[in-house]
C-alpha positions as CSV (number, residue, x, y, z in Angstrom):
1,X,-30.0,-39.2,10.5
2,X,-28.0,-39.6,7.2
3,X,-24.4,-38.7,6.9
4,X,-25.2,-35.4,5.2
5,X,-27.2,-34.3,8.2
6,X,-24.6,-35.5,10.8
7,X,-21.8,-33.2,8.5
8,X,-24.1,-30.6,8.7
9,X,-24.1,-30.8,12.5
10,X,-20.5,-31.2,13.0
11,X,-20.0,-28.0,11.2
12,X,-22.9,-26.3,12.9
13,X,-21.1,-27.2,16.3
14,X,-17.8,-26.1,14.9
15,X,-19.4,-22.7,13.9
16,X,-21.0,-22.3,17.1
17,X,-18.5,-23.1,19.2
18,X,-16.1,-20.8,17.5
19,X,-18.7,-17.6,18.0
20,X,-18.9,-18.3,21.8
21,X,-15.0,-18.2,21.9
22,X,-14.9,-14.9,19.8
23,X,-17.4,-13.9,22.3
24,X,-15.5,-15.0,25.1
25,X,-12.7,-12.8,23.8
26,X,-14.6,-9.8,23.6
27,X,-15.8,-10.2,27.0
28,X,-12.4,-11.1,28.4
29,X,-10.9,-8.0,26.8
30,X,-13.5,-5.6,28.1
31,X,-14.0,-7.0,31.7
32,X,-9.6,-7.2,32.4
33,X,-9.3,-3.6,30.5
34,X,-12.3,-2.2,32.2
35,X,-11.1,-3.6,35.7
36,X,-7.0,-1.9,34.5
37,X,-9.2,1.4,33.9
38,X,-11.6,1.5,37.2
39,X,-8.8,0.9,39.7
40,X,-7.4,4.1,39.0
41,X,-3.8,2.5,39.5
42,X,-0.9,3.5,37.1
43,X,0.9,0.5,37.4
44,X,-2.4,-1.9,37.2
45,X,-3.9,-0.1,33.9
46,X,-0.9,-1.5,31.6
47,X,-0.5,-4.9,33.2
48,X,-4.2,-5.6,32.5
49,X,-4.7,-4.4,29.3
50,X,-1.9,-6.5,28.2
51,X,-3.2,-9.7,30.1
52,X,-6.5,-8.6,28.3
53,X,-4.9,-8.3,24.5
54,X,-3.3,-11.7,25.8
55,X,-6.5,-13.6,26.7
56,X,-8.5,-11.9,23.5
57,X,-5.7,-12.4,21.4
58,X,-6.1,-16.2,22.8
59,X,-9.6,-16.8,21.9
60,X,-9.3,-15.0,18.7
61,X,-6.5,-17.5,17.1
62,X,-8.2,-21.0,18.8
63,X,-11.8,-19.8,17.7
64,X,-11.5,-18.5,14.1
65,X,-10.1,-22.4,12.9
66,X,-13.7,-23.3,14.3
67,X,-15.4,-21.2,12.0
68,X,-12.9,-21.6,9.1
69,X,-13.7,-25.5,8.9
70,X,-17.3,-25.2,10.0
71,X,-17.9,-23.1,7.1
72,X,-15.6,-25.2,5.0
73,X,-17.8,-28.2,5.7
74,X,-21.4,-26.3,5.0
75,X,-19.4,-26.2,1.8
76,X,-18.2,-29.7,2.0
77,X,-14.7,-29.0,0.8
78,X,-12.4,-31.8,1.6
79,X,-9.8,-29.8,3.1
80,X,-12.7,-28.7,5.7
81,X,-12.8,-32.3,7.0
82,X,-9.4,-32.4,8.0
83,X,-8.9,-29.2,9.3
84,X,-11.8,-30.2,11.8
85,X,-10.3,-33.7,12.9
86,X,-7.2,-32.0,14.1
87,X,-9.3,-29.8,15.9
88,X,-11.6,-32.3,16.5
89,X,-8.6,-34.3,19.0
90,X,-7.6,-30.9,20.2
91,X,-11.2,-29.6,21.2
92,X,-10.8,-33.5,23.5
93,X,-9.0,-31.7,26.6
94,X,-11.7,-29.2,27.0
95,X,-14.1,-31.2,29.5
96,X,-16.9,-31.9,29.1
97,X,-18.2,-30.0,25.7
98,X,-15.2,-30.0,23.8
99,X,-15.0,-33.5,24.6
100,X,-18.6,-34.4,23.5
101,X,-17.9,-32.3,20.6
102,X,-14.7,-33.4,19.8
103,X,-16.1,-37.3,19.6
104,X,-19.0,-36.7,17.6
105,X,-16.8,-34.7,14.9
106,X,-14.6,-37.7,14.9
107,X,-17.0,-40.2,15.0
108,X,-18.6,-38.4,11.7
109,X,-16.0,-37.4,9.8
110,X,-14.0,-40.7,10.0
111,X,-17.3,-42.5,8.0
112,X,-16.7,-43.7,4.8
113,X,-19.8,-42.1,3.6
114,X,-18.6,-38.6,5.1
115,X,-15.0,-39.4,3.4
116,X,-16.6,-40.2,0.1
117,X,-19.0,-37.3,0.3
118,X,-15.9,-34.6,1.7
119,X,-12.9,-36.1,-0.5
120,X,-14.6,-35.5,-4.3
């Protein structure tokens, strides 16, 4: 695979990865609020749905960078490329497919080719 395909990757993986967070949130949110709303308790309905804007509110703000600089790098803007190596070491904690995917974007992205190709 050439450099162009590996970028292409990298911001596939980005993109994806970001979507199954968003959806993550969405199924956070209804699943804690839908929980607060069966149990039929007063004080449990407003604790929940706040832990629920809490955990979908989480998801939301680490997913949408994903897709920002996935898209960014289908569009191989240079500012794309460094918005998904900071990510890139952040996505490293999450065992074991942030890690895998954290590697490979850094691994790609540090190329010269890929820094000639992102940085015109």
């Amino acid at each position: 695979m050439d450099t162009k395909q590996h970028v292409t990757v990298v911001a596939a993986l980005n993109i994806g990865l970001g979507a199954l967070g968003l959806v993550l949130g969405i199924i956070a949110f209804v699943v804690l609020a839908g929980i607060g709303l069966l149990s039929g308790d007063p004080d449990a309905m407003p604790i929940l749905t706040f832990i629920a804007v809490i955990a979908a509110g989480f998801f939301l703000i680490t997913s949408v960078p994903d897709i920002i600089g996935g898209i960014g790098l289908v569009k191989r803007q240079s500012w794309a490329r460094i918005l998904v190596l900071i990510l890139s070491v952040l996505k490293l904690i999450n065992i074991p497919l942030g890690t895998i995917v954290g590697v490979y974007s850094i691994w790609v992205l540090v190329q010269d080719e890929a820094v000639q190709m992102l940085d015109r």
